[in-house]
C-alpha positions in Angstrom: 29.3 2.1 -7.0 31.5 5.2 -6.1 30.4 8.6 -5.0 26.1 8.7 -4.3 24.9 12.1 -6.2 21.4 13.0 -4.7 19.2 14.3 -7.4 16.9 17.6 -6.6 14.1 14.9 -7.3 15.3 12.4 -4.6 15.7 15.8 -2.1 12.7 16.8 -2.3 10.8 13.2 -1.5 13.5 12.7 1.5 12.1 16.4 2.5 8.2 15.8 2.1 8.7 12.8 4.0 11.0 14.2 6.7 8.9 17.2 7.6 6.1 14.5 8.1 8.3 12.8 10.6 9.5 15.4 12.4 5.6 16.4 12.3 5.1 12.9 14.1 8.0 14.1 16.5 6.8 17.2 18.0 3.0 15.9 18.3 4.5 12.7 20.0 6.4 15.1 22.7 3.8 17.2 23.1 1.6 13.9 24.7 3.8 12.8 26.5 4.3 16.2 28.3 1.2 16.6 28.6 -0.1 13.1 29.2 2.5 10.8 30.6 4.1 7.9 29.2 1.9 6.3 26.9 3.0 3.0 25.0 0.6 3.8 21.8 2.1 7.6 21.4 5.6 5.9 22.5 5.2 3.8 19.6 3.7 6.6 17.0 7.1 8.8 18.3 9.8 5.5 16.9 8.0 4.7 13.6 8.4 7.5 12.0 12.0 8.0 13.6 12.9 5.3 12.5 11.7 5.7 8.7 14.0 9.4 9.2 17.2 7.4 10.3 17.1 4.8 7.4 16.4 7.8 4.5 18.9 9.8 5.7 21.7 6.9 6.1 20.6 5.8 2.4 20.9 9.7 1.6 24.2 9.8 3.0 23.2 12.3 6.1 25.3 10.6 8.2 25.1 13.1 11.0 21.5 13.8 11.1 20.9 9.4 10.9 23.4 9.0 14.1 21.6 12.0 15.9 18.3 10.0 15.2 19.9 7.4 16.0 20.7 8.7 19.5 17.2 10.1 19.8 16.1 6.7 19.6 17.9 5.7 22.5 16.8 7.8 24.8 12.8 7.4 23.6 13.7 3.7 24.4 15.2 4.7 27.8 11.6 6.3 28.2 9.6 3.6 27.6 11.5 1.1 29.9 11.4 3.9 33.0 14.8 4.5 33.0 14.5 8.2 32.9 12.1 10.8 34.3 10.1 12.6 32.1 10.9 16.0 33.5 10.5 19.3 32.3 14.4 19.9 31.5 14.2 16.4 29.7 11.9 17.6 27.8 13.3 21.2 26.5 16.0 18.9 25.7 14.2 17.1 23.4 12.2 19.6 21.9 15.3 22.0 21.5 17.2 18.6 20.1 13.7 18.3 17.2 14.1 21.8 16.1 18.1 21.7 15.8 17.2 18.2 13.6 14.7 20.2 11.5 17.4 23.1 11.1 19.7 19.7 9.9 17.0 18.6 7.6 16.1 21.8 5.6 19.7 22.5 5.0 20.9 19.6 4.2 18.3 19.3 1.5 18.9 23.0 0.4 22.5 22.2 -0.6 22.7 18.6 -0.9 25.0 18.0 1.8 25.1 18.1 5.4 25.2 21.5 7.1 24.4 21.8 10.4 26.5 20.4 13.1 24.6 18.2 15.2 27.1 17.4 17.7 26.4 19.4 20.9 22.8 18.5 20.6 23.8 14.9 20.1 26.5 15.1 23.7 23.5 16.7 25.1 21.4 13.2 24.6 24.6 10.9 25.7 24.7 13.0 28.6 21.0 12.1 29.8 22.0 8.0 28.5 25.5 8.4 30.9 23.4 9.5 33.9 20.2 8.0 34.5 17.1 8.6 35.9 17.7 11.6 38.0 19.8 13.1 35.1 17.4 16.0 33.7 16.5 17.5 37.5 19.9 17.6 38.5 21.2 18.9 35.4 21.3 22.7 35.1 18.9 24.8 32.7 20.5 25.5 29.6 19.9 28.9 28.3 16.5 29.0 26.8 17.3 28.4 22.5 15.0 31.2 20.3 11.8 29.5 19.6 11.6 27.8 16.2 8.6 29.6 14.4 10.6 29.2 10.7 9.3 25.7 10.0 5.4 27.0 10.4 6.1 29.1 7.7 7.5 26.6 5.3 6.2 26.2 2.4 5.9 22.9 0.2 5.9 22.2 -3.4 4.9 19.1 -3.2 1.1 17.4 -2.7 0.5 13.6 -1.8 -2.5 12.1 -4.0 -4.1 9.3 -3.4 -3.4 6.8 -6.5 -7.1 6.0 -7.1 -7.8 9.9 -7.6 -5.9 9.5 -10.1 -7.2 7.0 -11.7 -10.3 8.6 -11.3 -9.2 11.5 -13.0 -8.1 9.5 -15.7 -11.1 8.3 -16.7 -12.8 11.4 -16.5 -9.9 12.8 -19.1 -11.1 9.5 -20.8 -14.5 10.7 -21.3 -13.1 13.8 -22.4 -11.3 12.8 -25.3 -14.4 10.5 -26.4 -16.9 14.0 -26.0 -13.6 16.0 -27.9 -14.1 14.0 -30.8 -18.1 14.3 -30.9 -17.3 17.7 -30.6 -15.4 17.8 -33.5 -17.8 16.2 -36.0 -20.6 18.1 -34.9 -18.6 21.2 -35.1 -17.5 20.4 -38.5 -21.2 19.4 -39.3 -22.4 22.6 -38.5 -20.0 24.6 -40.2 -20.6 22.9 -43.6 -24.5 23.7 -42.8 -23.1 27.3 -42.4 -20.6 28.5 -45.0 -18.9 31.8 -44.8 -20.6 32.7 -41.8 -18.7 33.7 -38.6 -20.6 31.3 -36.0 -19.1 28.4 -38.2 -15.8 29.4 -37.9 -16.0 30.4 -34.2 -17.3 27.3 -33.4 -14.2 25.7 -34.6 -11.7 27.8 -33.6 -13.1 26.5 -29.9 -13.3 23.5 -30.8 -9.6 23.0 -32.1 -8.8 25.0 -28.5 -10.5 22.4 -27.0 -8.6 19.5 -28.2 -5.8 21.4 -27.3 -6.4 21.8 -23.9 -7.5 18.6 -23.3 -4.4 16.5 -25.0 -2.2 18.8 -22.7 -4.8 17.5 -19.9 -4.5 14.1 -20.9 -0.6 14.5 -21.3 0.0 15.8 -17.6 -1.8 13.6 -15.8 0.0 10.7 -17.7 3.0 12.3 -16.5 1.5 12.6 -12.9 1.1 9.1 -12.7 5.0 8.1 -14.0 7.8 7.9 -11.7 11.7 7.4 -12.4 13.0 3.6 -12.5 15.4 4.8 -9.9 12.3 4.1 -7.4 12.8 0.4 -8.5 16.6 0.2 -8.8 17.6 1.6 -5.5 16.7 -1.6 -3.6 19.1 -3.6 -5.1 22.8 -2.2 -4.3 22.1 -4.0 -0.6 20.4 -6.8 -2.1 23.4 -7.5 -4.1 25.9 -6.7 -1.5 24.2 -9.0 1.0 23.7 -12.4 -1.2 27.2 -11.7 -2.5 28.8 -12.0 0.9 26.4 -14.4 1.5 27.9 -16.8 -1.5 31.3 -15.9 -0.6 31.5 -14.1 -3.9 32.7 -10.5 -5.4 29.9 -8.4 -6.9 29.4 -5.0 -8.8 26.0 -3.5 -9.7 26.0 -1.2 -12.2 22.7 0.7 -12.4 22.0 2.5 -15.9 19.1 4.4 -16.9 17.4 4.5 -13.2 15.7 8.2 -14.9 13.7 6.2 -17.0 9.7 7.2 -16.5 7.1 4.7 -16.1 3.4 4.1 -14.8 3.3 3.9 -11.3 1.4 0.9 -11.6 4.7 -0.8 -13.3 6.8 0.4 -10.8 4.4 -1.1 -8.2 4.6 -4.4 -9.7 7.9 -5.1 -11.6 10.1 -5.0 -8.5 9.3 -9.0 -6.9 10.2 -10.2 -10.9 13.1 -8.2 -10.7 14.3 -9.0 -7.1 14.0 -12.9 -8.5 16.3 -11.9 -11.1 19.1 -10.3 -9.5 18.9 -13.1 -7.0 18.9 -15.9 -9.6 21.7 -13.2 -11.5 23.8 -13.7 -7.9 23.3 -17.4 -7.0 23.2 -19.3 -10.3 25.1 -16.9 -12.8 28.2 -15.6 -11.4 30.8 -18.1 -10.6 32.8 -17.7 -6.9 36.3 -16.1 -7.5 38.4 -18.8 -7.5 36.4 -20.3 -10.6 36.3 -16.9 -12.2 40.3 -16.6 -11.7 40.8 -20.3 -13.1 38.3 -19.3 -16.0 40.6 -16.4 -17.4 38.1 -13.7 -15.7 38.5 -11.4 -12.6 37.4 -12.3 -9.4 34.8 -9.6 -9.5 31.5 -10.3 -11.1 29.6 -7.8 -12.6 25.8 -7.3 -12.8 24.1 -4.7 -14.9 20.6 -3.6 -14.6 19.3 -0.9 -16.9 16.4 0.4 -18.4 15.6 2.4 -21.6 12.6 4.0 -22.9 12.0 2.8 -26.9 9.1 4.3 -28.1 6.2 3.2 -25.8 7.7 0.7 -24.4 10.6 0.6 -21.4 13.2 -2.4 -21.6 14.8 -3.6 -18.7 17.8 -5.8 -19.6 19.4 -7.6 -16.2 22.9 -9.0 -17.9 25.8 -11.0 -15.7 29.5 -12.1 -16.7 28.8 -15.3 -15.3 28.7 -19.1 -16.4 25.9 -18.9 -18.8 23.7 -21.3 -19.8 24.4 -24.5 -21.5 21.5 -25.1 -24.1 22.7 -28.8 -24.4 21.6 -29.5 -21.1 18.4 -27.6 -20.7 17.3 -29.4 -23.4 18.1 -33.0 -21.8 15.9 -31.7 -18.8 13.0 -30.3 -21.1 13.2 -33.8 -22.5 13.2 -35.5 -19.5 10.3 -33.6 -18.1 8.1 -33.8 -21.6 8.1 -30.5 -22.1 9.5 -31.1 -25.8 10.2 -34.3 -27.5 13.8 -35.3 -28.3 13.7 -35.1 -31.7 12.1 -32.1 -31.6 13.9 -29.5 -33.9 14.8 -26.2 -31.9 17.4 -23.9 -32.2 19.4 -23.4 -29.2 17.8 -20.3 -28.8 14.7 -21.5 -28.5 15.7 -24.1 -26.1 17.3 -21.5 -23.7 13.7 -19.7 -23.8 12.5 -22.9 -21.9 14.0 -21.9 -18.6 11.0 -19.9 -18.0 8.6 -23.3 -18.3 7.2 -24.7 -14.8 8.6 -27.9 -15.7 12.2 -26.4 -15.5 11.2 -25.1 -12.5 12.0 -27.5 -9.0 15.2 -27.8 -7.2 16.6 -30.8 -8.5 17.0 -28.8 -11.8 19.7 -26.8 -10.7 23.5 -27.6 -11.7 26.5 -26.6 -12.6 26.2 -26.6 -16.1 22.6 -24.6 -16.4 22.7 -23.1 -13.0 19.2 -21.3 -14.0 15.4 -22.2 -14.6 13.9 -22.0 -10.3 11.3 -20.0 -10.4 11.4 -18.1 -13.6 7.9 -19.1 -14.7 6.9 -17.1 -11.8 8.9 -14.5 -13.3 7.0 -14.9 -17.3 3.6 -14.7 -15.1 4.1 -11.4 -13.5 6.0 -9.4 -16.6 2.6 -11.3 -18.7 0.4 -9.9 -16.2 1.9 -6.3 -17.1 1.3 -7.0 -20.7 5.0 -8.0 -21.3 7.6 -10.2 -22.8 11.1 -11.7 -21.3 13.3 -13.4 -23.0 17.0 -15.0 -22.1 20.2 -14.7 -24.3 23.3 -16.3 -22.9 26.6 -17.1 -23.9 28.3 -20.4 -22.1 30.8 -19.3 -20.0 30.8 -15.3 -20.9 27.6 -14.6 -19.1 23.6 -13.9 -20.1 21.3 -11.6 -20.5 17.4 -11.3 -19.3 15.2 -8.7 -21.6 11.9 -7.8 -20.2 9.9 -5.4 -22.5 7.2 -3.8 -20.4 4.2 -1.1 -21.6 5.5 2.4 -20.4 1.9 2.6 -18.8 -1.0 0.0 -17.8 -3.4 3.1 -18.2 -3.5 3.6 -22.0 -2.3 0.8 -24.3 -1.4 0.4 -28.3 -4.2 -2.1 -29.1 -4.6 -4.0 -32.5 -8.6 -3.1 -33.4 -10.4 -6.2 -35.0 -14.0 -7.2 -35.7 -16.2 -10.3 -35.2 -19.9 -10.3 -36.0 -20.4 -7.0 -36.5 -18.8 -5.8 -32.8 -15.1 -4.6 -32.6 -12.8 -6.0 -29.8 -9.6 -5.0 -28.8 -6.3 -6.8 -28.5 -3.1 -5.8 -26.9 -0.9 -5.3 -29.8 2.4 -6.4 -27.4 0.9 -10.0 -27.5 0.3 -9.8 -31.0 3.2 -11.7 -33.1 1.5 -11.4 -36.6 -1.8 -11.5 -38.4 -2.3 -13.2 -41.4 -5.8 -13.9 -44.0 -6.3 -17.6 -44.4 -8.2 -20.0 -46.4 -10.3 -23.2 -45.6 -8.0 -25.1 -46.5 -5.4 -24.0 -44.2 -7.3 -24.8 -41.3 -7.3 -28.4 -40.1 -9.8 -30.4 -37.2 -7.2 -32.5 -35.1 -8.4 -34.2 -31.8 -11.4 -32.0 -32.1 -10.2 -28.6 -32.5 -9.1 -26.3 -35.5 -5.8 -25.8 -35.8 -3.8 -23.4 -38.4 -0.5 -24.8 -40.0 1.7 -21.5 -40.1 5.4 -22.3 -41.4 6.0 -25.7 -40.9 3.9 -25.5 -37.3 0.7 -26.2 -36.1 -0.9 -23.5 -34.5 -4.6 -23.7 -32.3 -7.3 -21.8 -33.8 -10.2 -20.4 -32.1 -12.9 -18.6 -33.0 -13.3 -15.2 -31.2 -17.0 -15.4 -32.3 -17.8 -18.1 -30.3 -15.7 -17.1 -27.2 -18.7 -14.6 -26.8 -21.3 -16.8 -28.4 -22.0 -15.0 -31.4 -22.7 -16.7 -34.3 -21.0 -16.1 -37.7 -17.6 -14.9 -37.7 -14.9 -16.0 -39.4 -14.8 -19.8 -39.7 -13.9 -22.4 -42.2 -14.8 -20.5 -45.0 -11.7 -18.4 -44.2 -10.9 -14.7 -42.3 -7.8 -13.3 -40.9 -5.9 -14.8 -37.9 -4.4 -13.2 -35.3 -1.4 -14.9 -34.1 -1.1 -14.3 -30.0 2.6 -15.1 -28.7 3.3 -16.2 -25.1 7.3 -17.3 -24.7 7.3 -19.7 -27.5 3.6 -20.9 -27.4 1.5 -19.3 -30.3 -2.5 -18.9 -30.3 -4.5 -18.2 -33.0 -7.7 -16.1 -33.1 -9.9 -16.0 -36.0 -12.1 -12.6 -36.8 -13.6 -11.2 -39.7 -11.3 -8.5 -40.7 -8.7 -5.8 -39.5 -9.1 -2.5 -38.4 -5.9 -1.2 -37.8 -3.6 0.2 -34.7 -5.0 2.2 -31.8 -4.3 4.1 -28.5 -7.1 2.9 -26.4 -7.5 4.3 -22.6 -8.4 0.9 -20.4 -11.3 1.3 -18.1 -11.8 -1.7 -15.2 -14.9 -3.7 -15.0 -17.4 -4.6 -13.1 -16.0 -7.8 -11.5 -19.5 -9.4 -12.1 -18.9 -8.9 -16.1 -15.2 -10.6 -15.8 -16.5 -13.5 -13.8 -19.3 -14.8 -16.6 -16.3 -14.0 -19.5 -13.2 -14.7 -18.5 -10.9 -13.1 -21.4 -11.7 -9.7 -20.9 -8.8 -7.7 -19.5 -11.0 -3.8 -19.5 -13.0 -2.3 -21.8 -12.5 1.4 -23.6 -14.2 4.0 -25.5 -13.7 4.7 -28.7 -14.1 8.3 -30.3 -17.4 7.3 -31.9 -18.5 6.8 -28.3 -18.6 3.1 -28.8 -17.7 0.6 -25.8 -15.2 -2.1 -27.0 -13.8 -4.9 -24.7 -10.0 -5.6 -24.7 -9.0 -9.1 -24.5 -6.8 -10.4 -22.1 -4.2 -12.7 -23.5 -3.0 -14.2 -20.4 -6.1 -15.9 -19.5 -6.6 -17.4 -22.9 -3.6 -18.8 -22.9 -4.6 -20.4 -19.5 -7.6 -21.6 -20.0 -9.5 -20.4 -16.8 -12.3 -22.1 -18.5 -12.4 -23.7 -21.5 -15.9 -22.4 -23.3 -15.3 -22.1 -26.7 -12.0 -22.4 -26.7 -12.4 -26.2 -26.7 -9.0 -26.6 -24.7 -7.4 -24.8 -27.3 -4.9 -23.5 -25.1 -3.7 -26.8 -24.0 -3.3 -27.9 -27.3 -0.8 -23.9 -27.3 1.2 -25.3 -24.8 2.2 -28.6 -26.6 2.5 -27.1 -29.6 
């Protein structure tokens, strides 16, 4: 990957956390002076040690990891009895934490290493070379300045706990919903009071008040996002290892790792990427020798970037590698029942079936598709996130994995609709289109309404019904919203339309989400109305079937 450039951000983490372990450090020393050897402060002293050695190796500190390093040694000397805990042993060490904090700050403040940590590092090879009776034979070294700088020091960063965040969130929430009662009320009262000053003070605050609070709003969105680099970094090793691993040449390119998203993405899109990259390394690129006789070099190459596109961040993982053969995924869809063998797909569409269950068992992999174990493991967690994957592949010049992910889980775009009088909300990144239909576009098969849409039958339900209320649209005709899931396709009937919105997601209780199962959260609208947002996934799944009428499995035949 050539040369590692440490960004300021990146310093300043490694800092926060180092000056937290070289916290741990001097408390743990100061025990066991005081107290003796003690296996629970022993352990509390190599934790956090050990945390310090692996940041500053991946930082490329290599002198201030091998000094830790060293200073490991000798704390495991301690704990095993093989060296007295005298005072000299201990100036030693103390004198050895302060010259490691010198290291630290340095290092950080000009993104390279400074600080020569050599004679402190002899000094600890010494007491490993002599043993036990080392430190009271050894003569006092003259007494190093005391160390009062790092009291002083000052921090610009704050840890938060994630759920205070949240919390604060929601307040911002409520915010917004009593900014925009605000406003009407303002512009109420100044229509009751034309030409008078009041009126116009009153919204002259007001519009400072929406101000303030978007700009509220705004930073603690930004609070909560963190750089796709926080994701990306665990892969160079992960891709080194399985390569050497499969007896194959590797390169991981990393592209956009400054790309900003929700913590709460960050926190959950690494296991679906890790599965990628794997499946990337095992199944997709061929060993060198088959590359060479293939016309490519023996070196493989992986990229894994991400990009923000409006408010949504796409991660594409593409390899050089075999690709995958579209003839034979469909002889194993067919095989399995997942389509029927005269069923007329594109080969597109049949690539898109590597992410089915079906696909998904050992015995599925060869040579010729080389994909497919596990990936429906994959479709669940990016749906879980309100996402979409997709594969596009290329036999024998290599494929590519598209994931589109919301850039936040906090505040969504959401597709407003209304049934019975009460508005719902639906995630508008599961939404594929919506459409007004007439009675005689719907049709009862096995029991259940379905919608023909383009030469395809499509499952209709009634949203009405899923929260037994009665009305709604029904065979008299409505507007359907057409739900995508891979290549299945739902179809949710409601009265009318109301248009695109930003909706903040609030949790609830889990007692309301156990009696109905398709809600996902609920928000606030400005009006100060509460509206529940639907969650896609489960109707798909059909947790439980109420009036849904198994309409999902009919989605995933379909």
């Amino acid at each position: 990957m050539g040369d590692f450039q440490v960004s300021a951000e990146l310093l300043n983490i490694f800092l926060e956390d180092a000056r937290g372990h070289l916290e741990a450090l001097d408390r743990g020393l100061l025990g066991l002076e005081r107290e003796g050897l003690d296996p629970e402060t022993m352990t509390g002293l190599l934790g956090p040690l050990h945390t310090l050695k692996g940041n500053s190796g991946m930082l490329g500190f290599s002198g201030i990891k091998d000094y830790v390093h060293r200073l490991e040694d000798v704390l495991g000397r301690m704990r095993d009895g093989q060296l007295d805990l005298s005072p000299v042993l201990f100036d030693r060490l103390f004198a050895g934490a302060s010259a490691l904090r010198d290291a630290v700050e340095k290092a950080c403040q000009q993104s390279r290493e400074v600080r020569d940590l050599s004679p402190e590092q002899a000094a600890l090879d010494a007491l490993l070379k002599a043993g036990p009776t080392a430190p009271a034979a050894a003569p006092v070294a003259r007494r190093a300045a005391v160390d009062t700088q790092h009291v002083a020091a000052r921090s610009n960063m704050v840890r938060v706990d994630f759920a205070q965040l949240d919390h604060l969130l929601n307040l911002v929430g409520e915010l917004v919903v009593y900014r925009t009662k605000l406003q009407e009320v303002g512009k109420e009262a100044a229509s009751l009071l034309p030409g008078q000053e009041v009126g116009r003070s009153l919204l002259d605050t007001v519009h400072q008040i929406t101000g303030v609070s978007s700009q509220l709003q705004e930073t603690i969105m930004d609070i909560r996002m963190l750089p796709m680099r926080h994701v990306f970094e665990r892969f160079p090793r992960l891709v080194r290892d399985l390569a050497r691993q499969q007896g194959k040449e590797i390169e991981l390119i990393l592209e956009g790792e400054e790309t900003r998203v929700d913590k709460a993405i960050i926190d959950e899109v690494g296991e679906p990427l890790v599965h990628m990259i794997r499946n990337s390394v095992d199944h997709g690129i061929e060993t060198p020798a088959r590359r060479v006789a293939k016309g490519k070099t023996a070196t493989g190459t992986i990229l894994l970037s991400a990009a923000q596109e409006s408010n949504q961040v796409v991660i594409t993982i593409m390899d050089d590698g075999a690709g995958i053969d579209a003839a034979q995924v469909r002889g194993k869809a067919v095989a399995r029942g997942l389509i029927k063998a005269d069923e007329n797909l594109s080969d597109r569409e049949v690539v898109q079936l590597i992410f089915a269950e079906g696909l998904s068992t050992a015995e599925a992999v060869t040579d010729l598709s080389g994909r497919g174990v596990g990936l429906d493991v994959v479709v669940k967690s990016i749906e879980r996130l309100n996402g979409l994957v997709e594969a596009e592949t290329v036999p024998g010049v290599g494929t590519k994995f598209i994931i589109q992910l919301p850039l936040t889980l906090a505040i969504i775009s959401a597709l407003m609709v209304e049934v019975g009088g009460r508005t719902y909300a639906i995630p508008l990144g599961s939404v594929v289109e919506s459409l007004k239909f007439r009675p005689e576009d719907v049709t009862r098969m096995n029991g259940r309404d379905t919608l023909r849409l383009r030469e395809r039958i499509i499952p209709l339900s009634h949203l009405a019904e899923l929260f037994g209320q009665t009305g709604g649209a029904g065979r008299e005709g409505g507007y359907a919203v057409i739900l995508g899931r891979g290549e299945k396709r739902l179809g949710l009937a409601v009265d009318r339309l109301q248009g695109q919105q930003e909706v903040v997601i609030k949790a609830l209780d889990p007692t309301v989400t156990s009696v109905t199962f398709a809600v996902a959260g609920a928000t606030i609208l400005g009006d100060g109305r509460v509206v529940l947002i639907l969650d896609v996934a489960a109707l798909f799944e059909g947790k439980r079937k109420m009036a849904l009428g198994g309409a999902a499995a009919l989605a995933g035949g379909s």
